[in-house]
N, C-alpha and C positions, 0 to 999 in steps of 0.2 A: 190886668183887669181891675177895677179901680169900682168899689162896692160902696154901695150907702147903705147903711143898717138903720132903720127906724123903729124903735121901741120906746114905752116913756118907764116901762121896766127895766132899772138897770140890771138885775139878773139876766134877764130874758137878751140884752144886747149882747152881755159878758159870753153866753153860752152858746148864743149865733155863728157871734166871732172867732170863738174857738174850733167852732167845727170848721168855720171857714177856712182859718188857717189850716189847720188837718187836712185840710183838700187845699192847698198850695195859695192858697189866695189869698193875699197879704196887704193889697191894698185897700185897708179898710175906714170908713167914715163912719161914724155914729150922728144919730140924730134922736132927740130926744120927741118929737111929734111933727106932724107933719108941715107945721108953720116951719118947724126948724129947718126942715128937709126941704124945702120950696127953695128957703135961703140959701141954703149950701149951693141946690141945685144952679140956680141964678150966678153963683160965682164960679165952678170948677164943675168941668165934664165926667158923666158918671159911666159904665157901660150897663149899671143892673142897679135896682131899687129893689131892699129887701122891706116891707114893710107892717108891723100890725093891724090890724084891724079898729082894733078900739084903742084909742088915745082922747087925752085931753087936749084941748084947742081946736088941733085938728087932727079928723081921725082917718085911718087908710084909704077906704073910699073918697074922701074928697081929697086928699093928695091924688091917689088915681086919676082921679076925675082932672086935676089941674094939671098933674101928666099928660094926659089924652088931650085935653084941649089947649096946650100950648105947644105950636107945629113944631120947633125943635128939640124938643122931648118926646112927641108923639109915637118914634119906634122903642122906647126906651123899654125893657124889658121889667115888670115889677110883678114880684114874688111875694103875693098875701101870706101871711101867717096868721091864725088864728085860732081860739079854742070853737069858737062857733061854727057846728058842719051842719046848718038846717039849708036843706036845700033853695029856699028861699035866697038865705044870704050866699051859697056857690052860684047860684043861677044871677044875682046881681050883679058877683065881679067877675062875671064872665060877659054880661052885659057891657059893663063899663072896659073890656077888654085887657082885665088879668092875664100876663101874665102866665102863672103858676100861682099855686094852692094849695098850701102845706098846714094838714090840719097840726095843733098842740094839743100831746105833746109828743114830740117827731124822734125819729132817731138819725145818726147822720146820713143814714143808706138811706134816706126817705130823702133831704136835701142833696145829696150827691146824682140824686134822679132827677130832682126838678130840675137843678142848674143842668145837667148834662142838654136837657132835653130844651132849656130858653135860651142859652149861655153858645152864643157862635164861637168855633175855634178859630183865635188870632189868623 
């Protein structure tokens, strides 16, 4: 399984990644906002978008968003992270068709349940 991390936190990527591996998942991409993540996306196939919310350039929502409206990305699975839980902002990217929704700051049993539950067995 082949992951895109989005954060423009490099702590916040470093400690993603680590859990990820923990849970066997090794094939891992960083992206530092969501311009960067568009890019990658455009060149190499992902199976999961892990991404924050708030970024500079562009922030998780309008990646979302440019996930959802471009037809061959459109199932692609993308997993919100964020410190912000007002219901407003859950009800938005569940709007825009989140994925998953992992409030900060998480432990790995909390990520080990979102993947289980968006994340198809090979």
């Amino acid at each position: 399984m082949k992951i895109l991390v989005v954060d423009d936190m490099p702590l916040m990527r470093h400690v993603l990644i680590n859990m990820l591996r923990s849970l066997d998942y090794n094939d891992i991409t960083e992206a530092t906002d969501g311009s960067q993540a568009l890019e990658l996306l455009k060149k190499q196939h992902f199976d999961l978008v892990i991404t924050d919310l708030h970024m500079p350039k562009m922030d998780g929502k309008c990646l979302l968003n440019h996930i959802r409206e471009t037809p061959e990305f459109d199932d692609l699975p993308v997993l919100m992270v964020t410190c912000e839980d007002s219901k407003q902002t859950v009800t938005d990217m569940i709007a825009a068709k989140v994925s998953g929704f992992i409030i900060k700051p998480f432990c790995l049993n909390t990520l080990q349940k979102q993947l289980s539950r968006i994340v198809k067995p090979a």
